[in-house]
N, C-alpha and C positions, 0 to 999 in steps of 0.2 A: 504494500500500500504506500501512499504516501512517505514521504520524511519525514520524521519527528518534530515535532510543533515547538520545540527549544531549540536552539543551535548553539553549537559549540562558536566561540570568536574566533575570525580568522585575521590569518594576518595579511591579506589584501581582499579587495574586491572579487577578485576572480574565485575565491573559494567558497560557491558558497554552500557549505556542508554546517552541518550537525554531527558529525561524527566522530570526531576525535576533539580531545580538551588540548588545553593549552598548558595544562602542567608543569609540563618540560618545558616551556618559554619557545616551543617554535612553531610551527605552522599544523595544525591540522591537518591529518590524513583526509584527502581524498575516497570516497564509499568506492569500492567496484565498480566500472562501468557495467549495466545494467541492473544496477541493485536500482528497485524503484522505492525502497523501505528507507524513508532516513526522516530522525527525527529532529525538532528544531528547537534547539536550546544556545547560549553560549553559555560557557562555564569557564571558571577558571581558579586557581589553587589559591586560598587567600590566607590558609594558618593552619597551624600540624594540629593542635590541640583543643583549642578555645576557641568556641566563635567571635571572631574580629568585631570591635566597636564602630560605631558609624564612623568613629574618628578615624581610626587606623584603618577603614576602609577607603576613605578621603585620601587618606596619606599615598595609598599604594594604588587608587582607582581613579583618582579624583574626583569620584563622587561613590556615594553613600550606600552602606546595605543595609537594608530592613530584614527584621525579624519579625516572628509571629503576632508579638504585641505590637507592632507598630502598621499592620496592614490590618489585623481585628478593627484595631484604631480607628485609621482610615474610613474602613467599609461597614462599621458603625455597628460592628455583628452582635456584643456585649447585651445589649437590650434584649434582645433575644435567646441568648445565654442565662441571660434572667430569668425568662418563660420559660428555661427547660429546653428551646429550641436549639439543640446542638446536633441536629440527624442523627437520633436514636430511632432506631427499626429500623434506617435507610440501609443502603449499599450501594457504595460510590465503587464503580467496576473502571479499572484503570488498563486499558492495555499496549503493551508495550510488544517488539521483538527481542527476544532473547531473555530479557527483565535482567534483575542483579542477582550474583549469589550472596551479597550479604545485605539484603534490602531490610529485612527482618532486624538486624543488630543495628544496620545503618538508623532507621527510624527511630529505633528505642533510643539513639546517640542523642540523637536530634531533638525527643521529649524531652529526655533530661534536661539537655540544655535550656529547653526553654522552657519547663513546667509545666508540659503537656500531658494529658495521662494517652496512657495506651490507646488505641482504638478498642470495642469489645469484642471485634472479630480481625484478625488479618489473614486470607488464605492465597493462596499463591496456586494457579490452575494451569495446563497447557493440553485442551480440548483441541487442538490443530493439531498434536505431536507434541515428541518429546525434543524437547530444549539439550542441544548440545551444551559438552563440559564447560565452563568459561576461559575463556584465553586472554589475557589479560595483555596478550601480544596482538589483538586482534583492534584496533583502532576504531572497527564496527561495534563492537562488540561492548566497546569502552562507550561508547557514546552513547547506545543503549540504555548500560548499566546507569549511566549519569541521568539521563532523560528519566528513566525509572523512577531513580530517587526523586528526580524533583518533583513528579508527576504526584509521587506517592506522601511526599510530605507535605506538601501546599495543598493539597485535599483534607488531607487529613485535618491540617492546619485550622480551617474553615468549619469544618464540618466535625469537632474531634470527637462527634458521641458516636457518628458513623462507621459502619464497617468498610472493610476495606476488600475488596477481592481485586487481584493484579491477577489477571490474563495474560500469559507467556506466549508467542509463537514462536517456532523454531528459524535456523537460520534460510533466507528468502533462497531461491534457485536463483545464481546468478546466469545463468543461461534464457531467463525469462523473465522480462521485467516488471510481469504482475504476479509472478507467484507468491513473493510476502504478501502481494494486497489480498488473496487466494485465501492464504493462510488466517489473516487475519480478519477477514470475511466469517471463514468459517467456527472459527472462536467465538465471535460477535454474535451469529446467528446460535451457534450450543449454549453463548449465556442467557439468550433473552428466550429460545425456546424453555428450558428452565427456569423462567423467573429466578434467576440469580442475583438483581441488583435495580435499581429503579433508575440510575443514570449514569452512561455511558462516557469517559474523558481520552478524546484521544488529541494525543500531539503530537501532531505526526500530516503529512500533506504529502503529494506529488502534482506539480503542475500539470493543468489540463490538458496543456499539449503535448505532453509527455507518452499521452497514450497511444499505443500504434494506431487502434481505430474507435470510435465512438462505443461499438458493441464490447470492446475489451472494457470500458470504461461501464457500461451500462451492467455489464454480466456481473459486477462488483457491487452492485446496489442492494442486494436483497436482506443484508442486515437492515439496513435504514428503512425500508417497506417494513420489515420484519417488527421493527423497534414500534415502527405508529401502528401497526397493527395491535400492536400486544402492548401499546402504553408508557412506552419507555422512551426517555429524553436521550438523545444522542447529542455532544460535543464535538467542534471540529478545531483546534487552533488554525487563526487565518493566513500563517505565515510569518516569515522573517525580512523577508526581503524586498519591503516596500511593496510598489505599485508591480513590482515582475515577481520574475522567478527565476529555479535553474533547470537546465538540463536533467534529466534520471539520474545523472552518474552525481550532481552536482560541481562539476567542473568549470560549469560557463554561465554567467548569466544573461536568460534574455534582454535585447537592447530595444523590445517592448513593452505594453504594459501585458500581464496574464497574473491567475489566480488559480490556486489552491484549490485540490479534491479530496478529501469528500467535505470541507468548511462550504464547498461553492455548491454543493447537493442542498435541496431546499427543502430535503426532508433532515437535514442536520442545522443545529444551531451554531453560526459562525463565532466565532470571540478573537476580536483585535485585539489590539495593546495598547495600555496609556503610558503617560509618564508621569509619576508621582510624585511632591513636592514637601515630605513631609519633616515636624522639627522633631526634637528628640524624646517627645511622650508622642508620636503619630499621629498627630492634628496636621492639616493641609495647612501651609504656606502660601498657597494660591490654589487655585482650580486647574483641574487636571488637564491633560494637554494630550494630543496624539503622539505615540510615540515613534522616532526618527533623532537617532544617534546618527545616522552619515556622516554626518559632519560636525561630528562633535570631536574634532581632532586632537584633544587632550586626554579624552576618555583611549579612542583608539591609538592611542600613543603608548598608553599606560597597560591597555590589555593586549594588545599585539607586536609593539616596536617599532610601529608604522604609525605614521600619520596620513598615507591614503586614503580619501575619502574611501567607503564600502557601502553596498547594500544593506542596512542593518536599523530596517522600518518596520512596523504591523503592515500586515498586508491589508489587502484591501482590492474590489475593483468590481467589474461585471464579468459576469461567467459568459466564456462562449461555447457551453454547452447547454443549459439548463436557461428555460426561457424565465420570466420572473412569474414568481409564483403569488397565490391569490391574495395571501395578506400582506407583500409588498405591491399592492395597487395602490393604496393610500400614498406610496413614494415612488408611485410611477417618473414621476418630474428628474428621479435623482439616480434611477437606474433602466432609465429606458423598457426594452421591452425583453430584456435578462435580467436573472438571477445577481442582487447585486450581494457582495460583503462589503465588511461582518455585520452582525445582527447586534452583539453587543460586546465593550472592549471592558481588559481590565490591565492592571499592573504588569508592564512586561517589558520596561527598558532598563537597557545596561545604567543608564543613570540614574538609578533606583534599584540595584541588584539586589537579589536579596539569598539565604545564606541556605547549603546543604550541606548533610557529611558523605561522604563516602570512604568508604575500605576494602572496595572491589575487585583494588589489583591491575597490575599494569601502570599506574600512576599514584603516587604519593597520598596515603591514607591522609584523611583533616577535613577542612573545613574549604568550604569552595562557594565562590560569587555565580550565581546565575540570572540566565535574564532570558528574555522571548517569549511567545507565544504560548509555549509551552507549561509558562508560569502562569499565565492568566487561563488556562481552559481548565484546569483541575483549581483555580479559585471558584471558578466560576460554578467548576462542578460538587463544591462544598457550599455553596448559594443554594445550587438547586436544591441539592440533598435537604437543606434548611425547608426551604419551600412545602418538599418531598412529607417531611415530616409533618408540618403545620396543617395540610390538607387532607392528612389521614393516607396518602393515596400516591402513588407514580403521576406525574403530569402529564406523561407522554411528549410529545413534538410541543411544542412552548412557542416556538414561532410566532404563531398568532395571537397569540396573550402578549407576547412584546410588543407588538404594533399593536392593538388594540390598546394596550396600557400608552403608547407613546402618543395617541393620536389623542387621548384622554387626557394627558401632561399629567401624568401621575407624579407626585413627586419623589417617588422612589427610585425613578430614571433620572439620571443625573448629567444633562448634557452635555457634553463636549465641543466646544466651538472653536478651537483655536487647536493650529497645526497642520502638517500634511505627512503623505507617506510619498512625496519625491525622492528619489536617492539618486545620486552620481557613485560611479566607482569606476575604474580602473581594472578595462582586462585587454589583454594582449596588446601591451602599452602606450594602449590610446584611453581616455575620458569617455565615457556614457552618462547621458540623464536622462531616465526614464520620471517625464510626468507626472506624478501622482495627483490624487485629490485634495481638498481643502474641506478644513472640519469645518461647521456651521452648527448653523440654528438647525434644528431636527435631525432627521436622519441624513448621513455622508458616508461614501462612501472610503473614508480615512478613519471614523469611529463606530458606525452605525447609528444605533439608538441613544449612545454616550454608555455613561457606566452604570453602577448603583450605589444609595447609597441601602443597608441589605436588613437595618431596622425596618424601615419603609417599604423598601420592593420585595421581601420577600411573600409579607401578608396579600401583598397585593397580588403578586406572580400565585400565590395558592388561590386564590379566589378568582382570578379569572382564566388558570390555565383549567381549573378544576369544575369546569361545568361543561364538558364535553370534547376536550381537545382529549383525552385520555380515555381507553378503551377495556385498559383491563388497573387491574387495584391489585396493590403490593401489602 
């Protein structure tokens, strides 16, 4: 399937993968050519033992990382912590390829550190196959594991009364470049045939022209049928790389605009990225922005060794495969007569990183800065889980309860006006700028809907997803 919805940082423009960290101080491995599975995170090594203060994150980032109490903060979730509303009965279903072998110890690292209690279930499944041994030499395999964690603690994070089930699939056929998406299809479809979990978090994309033909793209959909069928909310992160995208192999980026599958499937809910501004208790400093590091060349100074502009925006755009579906009529004006992203964004820039651990092997056990899309679709999937719980019930496809909430001006949607997903980079040592959108008043395609704030929208997301958009009850 897709790449993973986090990305690792690279150190120019021309890389743009998710696959391998930065660790070691040099560039990221390159995926396989024809691996279409890569997930979208950057990461990078920030302290062996303690999680780093925002200071010392400054010092070494120049700019800041958030931890758990400081995005609660933010997305105002506490209030609802109050209620008892922490997604107990839910199950937030995370799935990754490969996953981690020390996800388990990693996560308990990570409560400690922050005061978090356990989840009251964590299981770890691979209904596609058995998962190879891990190779800690295998730069796929690393990036995985990284993307894993993050996926698995920032849900958790949001959501900490919820269970957790991690979905494994094995390693993709590199001789066919949808056979992870194959694998990871058929996982998807064995969790929801099972009622295993009420909402789905993937991070993880492949751009739509990546597909050899429409029908390879189409024969891949029947989890997300499957999902509204049977009531279950599916996640898509909307990308890394601004207004484009890369190639399968992620070697080259388009010197057009294009957008992310299955985020751009309209039976999935998309999630962009913002960028956060917050002080040292997580109260906002100003209002949230779209997020677009490109050209933040003191950030990519400090996380790469380059000051080359990169790709390294939420994505965002109109699908050219999927026409716009019925409750983006109301934003006809802003996506034409396609499918536009994302639906709704949340925290996902490098200048706002925020902290995981890992011990997985092949790179240096500790503490590590993360950032991307990756990071806002399992926030987002600990939102819903919240929601999940309030309603008694699975919401199923939530799409339309967003637009209908935004067209309402509920105040639990929290707009976004200011920013774009433009990016310039640097491949085959010429300059590129591909275009992007500009955030506004309603829906854009650089934010969507805007964000939440998750005291407000959650009550609200149960009360309007919950009188028909869902078909079966959890």
């Amino acid at each position: 399937m897709p790449r993973r919805a986090r990305r690792y940082l690279r150190a120019t423009g021309a890389l743009a993968l998710v696959s391998a960290s930065l660790c070691a101080g040099g560039a990221p491995a390159v995926a396989a050519a024809g691996l279409a599975v890569k997930p979208m995170l950057f990461t990078r090594f920030a302290a062996p033992t303690q999680a780093p203060t925002e200071a010392q994150c400054v010092a070494q980032f120049t700019e800041p990382c958030y931890d758990p109490a400081d995005l609660r903060t933010a997305y105002d979730v506490q209030p609802l912590y109050n209620r008892g509303i922490d997604g107990a009965g839910q199950t937030i279903v995370i799935v990754d390829s490969f996953g981690s072998p020390t996800i388990r110890s990693d996560l308990a690292t990570f409560d400690r550190e922050f005061g978090l209690p356990a989840p009251p279930s964590f299981q770890v499944i691979s209904p596609a196959g058995r998962v190879p041994a891990y190779d800690g030499s295998n730069s796929n395999e690393r990036g995985w594991a990284g993307e894993t964690t993050l996926d698995v603690d920032w849900a958790h994070t949001m959501a900490p009364g919820a269970k957790i089930l991690l979905v494994e699939t094995p390693v993709p056929n590199p001789n066919s470049p949808t056979a992870g998406d194959s694998q990871i299809a058929e996982a998807e479809n064995y969790v929801i045939d099972h009622h295993l979990g009420q909402v789905i978090s993937q991070s993880f994309g492949q751009a739509e022209a990546t597909f050899p033909n429409l029908a390879s793209l189409y024969a891949l959909r029947s989890p997300y049928i499957n999902a509204q069928q049977q009531g279950v909310t599916v996640l898509a992160a909307a990308g890394d790389d601004g207004a484009t995208n890369t190639n399968a192999a992620g070697t080259q980026f388009f010197t057009h605009r294009a957008v992310l599958w299955p985020a751009s499937d309209p039976l999935v809910t998309a999630v962009g990225g913002t960028q956060l501004s917050l002080d040292i208790n997580g109260d906002r400093n100003q209002a949230d922005v779209v997020w677009n590091d490109s050209n933040n060349y003191a950030l990519l100074n400090a996380l790469t060794g380059s000051t080359d502009p990169t790709g390294i925006a939420t994505g965002g755009g109109v699908s050219s495969v999927f026409a716009r579906p019925w409750y983006q009529n109301g934003v006809a004006g802003v996506t034409g007569d396609h499918r536009g992203i994302p639906d709704i964004s949340m925290s996902a820039a490098c200048s706002g990183l925020v902290l995981t651990y890992n011990s997985f092997g092949g790179e240096q056990a500790g503490w590590y800065a993360a950032c991307g899309t990756s990071e806002a679709t399992p926030l987002f999937a600990g939102i819903v889980a919240l929601a999940d719980q309030l309603a008694g019930h699975s919401l199923g496809l939530i799409n339309p309860a967003l637009y209908t909430l935004s067209a309402e001006h509920a105040p639990g949607l929290v707009d976004v006006t200011q920013g774009n997903n433009t990016v310039t980079f640097i491949q085959n040592n010429t300059s590129y700028t591909v275009r992007g959108y500009n955030a506004g008043p309603g829906y854009d395609l650089a934010s969507g809907l805007g964000t939440v704030n998750a005291a407000l929208f959650v009550p609200e997301l149960a009360q309007a997803a919950g009188g028909g958009y869902q078909t079966a009850r959890r």
